[in-house]
N, C-alpha and C positions, 0 to 999 in steps of 0.2 A: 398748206399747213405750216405752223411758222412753230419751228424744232424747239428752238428755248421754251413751249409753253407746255412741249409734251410731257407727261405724267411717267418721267421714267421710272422704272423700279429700283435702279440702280442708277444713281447718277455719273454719267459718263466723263470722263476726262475730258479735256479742253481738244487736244486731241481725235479724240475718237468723235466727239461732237462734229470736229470740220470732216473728218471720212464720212463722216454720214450727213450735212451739210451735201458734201462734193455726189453722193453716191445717191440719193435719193429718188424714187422715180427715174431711176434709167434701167434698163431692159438689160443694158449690160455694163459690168464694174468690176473692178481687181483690185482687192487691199493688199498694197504692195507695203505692209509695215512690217519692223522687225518682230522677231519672236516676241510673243509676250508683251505685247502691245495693247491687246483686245480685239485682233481682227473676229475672234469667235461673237462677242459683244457687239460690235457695231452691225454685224450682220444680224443679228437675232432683233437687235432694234430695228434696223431696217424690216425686217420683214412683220414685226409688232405691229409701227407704221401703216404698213400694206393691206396688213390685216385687217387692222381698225378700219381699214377705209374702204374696204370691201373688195380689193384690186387680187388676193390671195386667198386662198381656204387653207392651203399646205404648205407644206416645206420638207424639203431634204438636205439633209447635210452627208455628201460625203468624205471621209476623213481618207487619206494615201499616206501612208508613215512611209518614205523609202530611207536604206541602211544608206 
């Protein structure tokens, strides 16, 4: 699948586009960006992605706030 033609809902930063370029199709990945970046966004792409392509049915997100 070739990323610039995908239908995002939200067009993604220049940025977030290479995390998910770099992050695609691998089983395992770490968005090591700072706060407020869009690490929430490039994974929800990601797994849009996965979805559409029938590799996914679900998803979990878990959040850990620690003090």
């Amino acid at each position: 699948m070739n990323i610039a033609e995908y239908p995002f809902k939200t067009t993604p930063y220049e940025h977030q586009l290479k995390s998910l370029q770099r992050s695609l199709h691998r089983q395992e990945y770490a968005y090591f960006l700072e706060m407020g970046l869009g690490k929430s966004k490039v994974l929800l792409d990601n797994a849009a992605i996965l979805f559409d392509e029938g590799k996914i049915d679900a998803l979990a997100i878990i959040l850990i706030f620690l003090d």
